[in-house]
C-alpha positions in Angstrom: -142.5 23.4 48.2 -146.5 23.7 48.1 -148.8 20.7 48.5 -149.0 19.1 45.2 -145.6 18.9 44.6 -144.7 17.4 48.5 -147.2 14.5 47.3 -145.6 14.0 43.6 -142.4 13.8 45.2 -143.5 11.5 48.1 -145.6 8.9 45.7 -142.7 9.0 43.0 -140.2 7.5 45.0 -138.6 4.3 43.2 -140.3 1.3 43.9 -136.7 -0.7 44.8 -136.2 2.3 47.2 -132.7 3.2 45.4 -131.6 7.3 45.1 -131.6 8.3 41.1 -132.9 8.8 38.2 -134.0 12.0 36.8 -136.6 14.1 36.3 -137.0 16.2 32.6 -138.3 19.7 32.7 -140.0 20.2 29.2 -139.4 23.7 27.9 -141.5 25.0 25.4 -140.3 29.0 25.3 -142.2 32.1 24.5 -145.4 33.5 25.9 -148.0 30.9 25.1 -145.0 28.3 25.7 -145.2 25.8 28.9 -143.7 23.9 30.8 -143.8 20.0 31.7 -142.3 18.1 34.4 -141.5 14.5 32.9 -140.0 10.7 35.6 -137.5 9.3 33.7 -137.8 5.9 35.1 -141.8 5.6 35.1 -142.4 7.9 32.2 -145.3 9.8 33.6 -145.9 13.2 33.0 -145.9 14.9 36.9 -146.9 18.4 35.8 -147.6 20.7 33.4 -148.0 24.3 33.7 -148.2 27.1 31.2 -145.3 29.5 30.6 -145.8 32.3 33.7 -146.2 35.5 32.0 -147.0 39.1 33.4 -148.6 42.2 31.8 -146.0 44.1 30.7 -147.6 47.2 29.2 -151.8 48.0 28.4 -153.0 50.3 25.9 -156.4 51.2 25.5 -158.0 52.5 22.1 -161.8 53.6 21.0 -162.6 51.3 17.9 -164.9 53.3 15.6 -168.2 51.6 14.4 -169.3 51.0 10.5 -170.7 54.6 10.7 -167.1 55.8 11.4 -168.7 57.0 15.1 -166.9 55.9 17.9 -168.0 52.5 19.1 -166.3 51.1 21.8 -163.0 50.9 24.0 -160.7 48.3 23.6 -157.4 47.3 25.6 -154.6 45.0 24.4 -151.9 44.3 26.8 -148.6 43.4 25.9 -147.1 39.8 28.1 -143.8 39.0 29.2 -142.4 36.0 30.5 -142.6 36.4 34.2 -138.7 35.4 35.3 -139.9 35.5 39.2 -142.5 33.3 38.4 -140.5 31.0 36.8 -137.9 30.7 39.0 -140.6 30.0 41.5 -142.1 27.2 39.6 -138.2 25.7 38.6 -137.3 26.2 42.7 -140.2 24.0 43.5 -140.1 21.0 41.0 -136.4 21.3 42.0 -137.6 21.1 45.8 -139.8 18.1 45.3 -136.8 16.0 43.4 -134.9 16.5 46.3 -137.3 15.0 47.8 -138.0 12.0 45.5 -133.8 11.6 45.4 -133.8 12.6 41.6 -131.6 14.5 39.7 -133.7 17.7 37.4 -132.4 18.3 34.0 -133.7 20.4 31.7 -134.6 19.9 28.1 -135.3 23.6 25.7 -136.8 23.4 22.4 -134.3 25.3 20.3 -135.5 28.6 18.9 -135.2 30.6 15.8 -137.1 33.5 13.9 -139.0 32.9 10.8 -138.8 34.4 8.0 -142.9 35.2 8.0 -141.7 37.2 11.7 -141.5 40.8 12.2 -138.4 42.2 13.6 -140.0 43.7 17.0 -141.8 39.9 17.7 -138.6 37.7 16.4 -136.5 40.3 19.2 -139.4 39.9 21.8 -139.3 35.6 21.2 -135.7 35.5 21.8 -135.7 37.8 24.5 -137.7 35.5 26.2 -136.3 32.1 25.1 -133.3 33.7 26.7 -134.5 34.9 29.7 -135.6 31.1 30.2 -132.6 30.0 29.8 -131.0 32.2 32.2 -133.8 31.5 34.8 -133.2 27.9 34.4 -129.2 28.7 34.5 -129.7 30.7 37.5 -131.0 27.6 39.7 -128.0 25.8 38.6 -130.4 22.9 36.7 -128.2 21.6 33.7 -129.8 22.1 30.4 -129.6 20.2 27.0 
């Protein structure tokens, strides 16, 4: 458990000094998804971190200028979700409710494809939606 979570857990324990309650991870899936860390019993948002994503591939092309000349190189990289990453963020908000004596549920926006989506991006979202889910599944943190 790194620093910052040590101290959320440590200042969110209950007031009455009871065990319980729980703490809501917020999923928001996909590659400019994130992810929020919500106290049920003071309502405060503890964290909030964007969805951990690695480069999966790069490619680099020469863009050609208005005189049809080449003009300049440019690189796109493709992203993934990062499913180390995120079971490294989920094992330490899951650390730091041990700590606090609070239970960690967590709550995933339900995904679909649009219509407006291509085939290759609607395949890539749920790919990811479902390797969250699995991440999440994986640290044995119930999901709704």
């Amino acid at each position: 458990m790194n620093g910052i979570d040590e101290m959320i857990a440590q200042n969110l324990k209950r007031p009455d000094g009871k065990q319980g309650g729980t703490w809501y991870i917020g999923v928001d899936p996909g590659l400019h998804g994130a992810l929020a860390l919500v106290d049920d019993v003071s309502g405060r948002l503890l964290a909030c971190v964007d969805m951990p994503t690695i480069v999966k591939s790069s490619e680099t092309r020469t863009v050609k200028g208005k005189d049809g000349k080449p003009d300049r190189k440019v690189t796109s990289e493709r992203l993934m979700v990062s499913p180390h990453l995120l079971a490294r963020q989920i094992d330490e908000w899951r650390s730091a409710a041990e700590v606090a004596g609070r239970r960690l549920v967590a709550v995933i926006e339900e995904v679909q494809s649009m219509p407006r989506d291509g085939a290759v991006g609607a395949f890539a979202f749920g790919k990811s939606a479902g390797l969250i889910e699995g991440v999440i599944a994986a640290a044995w943190i119930r999901s709704r």
